[in-house]
C-alpha positions in Angstrom: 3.0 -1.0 -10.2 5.2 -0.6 -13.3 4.7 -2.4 -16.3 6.6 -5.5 -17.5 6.6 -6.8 -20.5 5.5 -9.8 -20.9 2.0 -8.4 -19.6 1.8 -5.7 -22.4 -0.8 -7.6 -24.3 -3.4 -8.5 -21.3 -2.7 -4.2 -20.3 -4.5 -3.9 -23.2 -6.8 -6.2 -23.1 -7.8 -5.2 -20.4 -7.8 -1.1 -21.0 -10.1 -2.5 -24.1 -12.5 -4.0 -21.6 -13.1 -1.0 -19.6 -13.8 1.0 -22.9 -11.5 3.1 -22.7 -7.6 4.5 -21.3 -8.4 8.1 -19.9 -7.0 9.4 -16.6 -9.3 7.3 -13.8 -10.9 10.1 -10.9 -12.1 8.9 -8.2 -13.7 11.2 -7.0 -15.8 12.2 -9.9 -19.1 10.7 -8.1 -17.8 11.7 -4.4 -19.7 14.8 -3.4 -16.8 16.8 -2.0 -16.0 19.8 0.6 -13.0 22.3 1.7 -14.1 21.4 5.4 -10.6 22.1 7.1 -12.0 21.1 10.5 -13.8 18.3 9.8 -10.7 16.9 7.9 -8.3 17.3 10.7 -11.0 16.2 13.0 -10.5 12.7 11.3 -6.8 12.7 10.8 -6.3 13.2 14.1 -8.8 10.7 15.6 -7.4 8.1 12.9 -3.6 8.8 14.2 -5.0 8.3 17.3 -6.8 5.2 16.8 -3.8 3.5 15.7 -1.6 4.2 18.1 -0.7 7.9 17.4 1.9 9.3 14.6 4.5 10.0 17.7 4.8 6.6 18.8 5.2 5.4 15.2 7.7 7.6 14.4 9.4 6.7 17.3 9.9 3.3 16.0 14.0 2.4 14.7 12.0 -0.6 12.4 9.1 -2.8 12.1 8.7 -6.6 10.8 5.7 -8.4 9.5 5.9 -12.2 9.2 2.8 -12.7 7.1 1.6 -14.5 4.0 1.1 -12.6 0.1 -1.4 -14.6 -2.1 -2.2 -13.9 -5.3 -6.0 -16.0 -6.2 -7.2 -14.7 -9.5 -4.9 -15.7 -12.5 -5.1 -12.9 -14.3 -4.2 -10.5 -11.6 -1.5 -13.5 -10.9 0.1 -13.0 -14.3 -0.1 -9.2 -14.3 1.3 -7.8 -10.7 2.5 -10.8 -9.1 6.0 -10.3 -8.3 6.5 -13.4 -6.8 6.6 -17.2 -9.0 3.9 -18.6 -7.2 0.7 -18.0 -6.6 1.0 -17.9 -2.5 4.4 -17.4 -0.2 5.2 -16.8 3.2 7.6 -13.4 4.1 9.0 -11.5 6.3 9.0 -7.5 5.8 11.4 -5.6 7.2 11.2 -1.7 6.8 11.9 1.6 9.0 8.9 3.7 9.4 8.4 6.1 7.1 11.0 5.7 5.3 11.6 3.9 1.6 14.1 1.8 3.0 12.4 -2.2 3.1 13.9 -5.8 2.5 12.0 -9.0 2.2 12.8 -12.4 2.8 10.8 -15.2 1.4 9.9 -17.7 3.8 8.4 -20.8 1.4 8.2 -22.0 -1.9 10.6 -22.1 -5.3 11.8 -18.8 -3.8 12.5 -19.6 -0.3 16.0 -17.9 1.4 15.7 -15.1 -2.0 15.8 -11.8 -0.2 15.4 -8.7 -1.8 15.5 -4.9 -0.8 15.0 -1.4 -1.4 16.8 1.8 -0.6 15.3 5.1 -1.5 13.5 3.2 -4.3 17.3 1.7 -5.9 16.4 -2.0 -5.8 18.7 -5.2 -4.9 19.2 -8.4 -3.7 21.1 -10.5 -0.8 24.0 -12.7 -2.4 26.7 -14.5 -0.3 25.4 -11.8 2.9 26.8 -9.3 -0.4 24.3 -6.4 -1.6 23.9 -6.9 -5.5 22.1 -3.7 -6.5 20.4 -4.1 -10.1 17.0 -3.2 -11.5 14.1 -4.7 -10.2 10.8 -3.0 -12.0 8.3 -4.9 -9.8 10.9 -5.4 -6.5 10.5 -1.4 -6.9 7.0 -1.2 -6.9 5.7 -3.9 -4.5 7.6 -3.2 -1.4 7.4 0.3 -1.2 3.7 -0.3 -1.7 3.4 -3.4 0.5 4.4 -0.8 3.6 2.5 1.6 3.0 -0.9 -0.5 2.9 0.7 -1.1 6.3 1.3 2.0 7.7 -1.0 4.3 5.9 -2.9 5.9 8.9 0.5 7.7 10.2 1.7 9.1 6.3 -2.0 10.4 5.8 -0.6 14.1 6.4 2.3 13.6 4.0 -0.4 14.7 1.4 -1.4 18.1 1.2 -4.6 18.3 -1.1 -7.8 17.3 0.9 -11.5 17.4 0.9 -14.3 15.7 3.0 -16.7 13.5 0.8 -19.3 13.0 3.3 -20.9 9.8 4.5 -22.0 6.6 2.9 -23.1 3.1 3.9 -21.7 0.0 3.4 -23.2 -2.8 4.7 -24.7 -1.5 7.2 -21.9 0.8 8.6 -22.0 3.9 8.3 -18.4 6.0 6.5 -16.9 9.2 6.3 -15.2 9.8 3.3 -11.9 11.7 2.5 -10.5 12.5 0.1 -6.3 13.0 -0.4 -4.2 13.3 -2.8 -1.0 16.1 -3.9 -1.2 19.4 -4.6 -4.5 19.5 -6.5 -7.7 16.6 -6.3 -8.0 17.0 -10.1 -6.4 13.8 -11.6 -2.9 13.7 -12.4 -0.9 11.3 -14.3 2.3 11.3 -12.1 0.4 11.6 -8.2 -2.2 9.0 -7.3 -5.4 9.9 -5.6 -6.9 8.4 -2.6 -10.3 8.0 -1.2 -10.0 6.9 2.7 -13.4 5.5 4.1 -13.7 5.8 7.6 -15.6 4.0 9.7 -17.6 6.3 11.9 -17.8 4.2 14.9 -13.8 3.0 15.5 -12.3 5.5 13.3 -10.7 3.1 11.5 -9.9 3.0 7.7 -11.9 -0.2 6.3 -11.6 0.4 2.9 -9.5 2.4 0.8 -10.0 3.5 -2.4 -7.1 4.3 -5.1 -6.1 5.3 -8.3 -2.6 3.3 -9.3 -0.7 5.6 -11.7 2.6 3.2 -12.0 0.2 1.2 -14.1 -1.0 3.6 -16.3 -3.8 6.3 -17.1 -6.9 3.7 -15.9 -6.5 1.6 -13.0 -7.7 1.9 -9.4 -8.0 -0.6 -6.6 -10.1 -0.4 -3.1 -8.0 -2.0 -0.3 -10.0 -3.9 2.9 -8.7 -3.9 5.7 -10.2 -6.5 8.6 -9.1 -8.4 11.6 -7.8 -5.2 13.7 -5.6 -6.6 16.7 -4.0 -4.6 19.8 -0.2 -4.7 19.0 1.4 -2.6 22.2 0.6 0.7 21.7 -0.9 0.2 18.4 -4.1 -0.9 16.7 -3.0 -2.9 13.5 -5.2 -4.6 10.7 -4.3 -8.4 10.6 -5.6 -8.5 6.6 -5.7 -6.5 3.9 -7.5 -7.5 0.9 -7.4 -5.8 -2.7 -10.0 -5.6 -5.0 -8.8 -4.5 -8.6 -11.1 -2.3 -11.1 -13.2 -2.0 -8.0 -15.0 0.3 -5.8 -15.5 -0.7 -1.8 -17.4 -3.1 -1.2 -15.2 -5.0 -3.6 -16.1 -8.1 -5.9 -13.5 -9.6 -7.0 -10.3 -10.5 -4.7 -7.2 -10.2 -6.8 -4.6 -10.1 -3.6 -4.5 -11.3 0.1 -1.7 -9.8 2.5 -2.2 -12.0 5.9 -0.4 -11.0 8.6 0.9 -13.7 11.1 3.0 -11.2 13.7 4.3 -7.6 14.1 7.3 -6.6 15.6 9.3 -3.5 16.7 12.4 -1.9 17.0 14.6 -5.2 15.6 17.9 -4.0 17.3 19.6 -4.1 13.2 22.2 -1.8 12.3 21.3 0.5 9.9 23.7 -0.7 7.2 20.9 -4.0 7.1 18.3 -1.2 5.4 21.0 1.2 3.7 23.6 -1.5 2.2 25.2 1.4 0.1 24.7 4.3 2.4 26.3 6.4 -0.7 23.8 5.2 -3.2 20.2 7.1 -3.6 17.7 7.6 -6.1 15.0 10.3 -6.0 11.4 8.7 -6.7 
């Protein structure tokens, strides 16, 4: 997430609370290992556990109708994109792509839609495409998708190592680690600590450094409430956890989703309004 300013003063607050501002690792406690089997071993059995990279990819676009809650105030004030502290949407996107439009469904907001194509941000006027910054639009729906469909973009990273197991209440993980070009931390590429549960294969917590923000934060995503969706197997809830490793403590964002659906029949002129216009992330 990028910085607005209006939250400079509680960023460093906050930065002054932790002690410090240098680059977060993640993996600096994570025993880790250049196992190139093992690691495809689990790729492969997570894309499969989901429904399989093929059938995903396969896929012209996928809605969520689902809820975004925000409970802790000062989370609220610093990332919340939205004015209130809980509205209804529905996500649009095309898989694997950075093309994704929201509608909100409830609230002071209701009707507003806003979109992204190839991270260049706008908004629906009069059925018109108005495109115009959007620092947090930018952020939070390119992000919001790929909480979503993270299991099949797993092998769009290239820097890996297994982290071995762990146990969290009472279930037992493999760890792995991902992130681009090198583990090390760097200030421009995020690192990611997938935490897989050995039983389903399913990723149940995911651990992250988030580099929009700055040098120090990192988050641990939950993911709960799997459900059969056709051919895939989706999580129903995700829950975030700021400044936290997994288990998590303290919730600082609910995504609740109601209903998925695929392959919307839309033209492709509803994601790319300006089929001209691009921006390189």
């Amino acid at each position: 997430m990028r910085f607005r300013p209006h939250s400079l003063s509680l960023i460093i607050l906050l930065c002054m609370s932790l002690g410090s501002c240098k680059l977060a690792d993640i993996y600096s406690d994570v025993p880790s290992s250049k196992d190139d089997q093992k690691i495809e071993e689990l790729i492969t059995s997570i894309e499969e556990t989901y429904g399989g990279w093929e059938n995903w990819n396969a896929l012209t676009s996928v809605r969520v109708k689902g809820s975004d809650e925000w409970p802790t105030w000062h989370w609220r004030l610093l990332v919340n994109p939205w004015k209130e502290r809980k509205v209804d949407f529905q996500l649009d996107w095309q898989p694997l792509k950075d093309n994704v439009r929201i509608e909100l469904l409830s609230g002071k907001q209701s009707g507003e839609i806003h979109g992204v194509q190839q991270w260049v941000t706008y908004e629906i006027a009069d059925d018109s495409a108005i495109f115009k910054k959007n620092r947090a639009i930018e952020f939070h729906l390119p992000t919001q998708v790929y909480f979503y469909e993270f299991p099949f973009r797993i092998r769009e990273a290239n820097a890996f190592a297994y982290g071995g197991t762990t146990e969290i209440e009472g279930k037992i993980y493999d760890r792995m680690m991902m992130s681009w070009n090198t583990l090390d931390p760097q200030r421009e590429l995020d690192q990611y600590l997938l935490f897989i549960n050995q039983e389903t294969s399913q990723v149940e917590y995911l651990q992250f450094t988030v580099r929009d923000q700055g040098k120090f934060p990192t988050a641990t995503a939950h993911y709960t409430d799997f459900r059969k969706v056709g051919d895939f197997t989706l999580p129903h809830t995700v829950t975030l956890f700021f400044q936290n490793e997994p288990p998590g403590k303290s919730i600082g964002h609910i995504l609740s989703v109601e209903s998925y659906e695929f392959n919307l029949g839309v033209p492709e002129s509803y994601f790319l309004p300006d089929a001209t216009l691009s921006e390189a992330k």
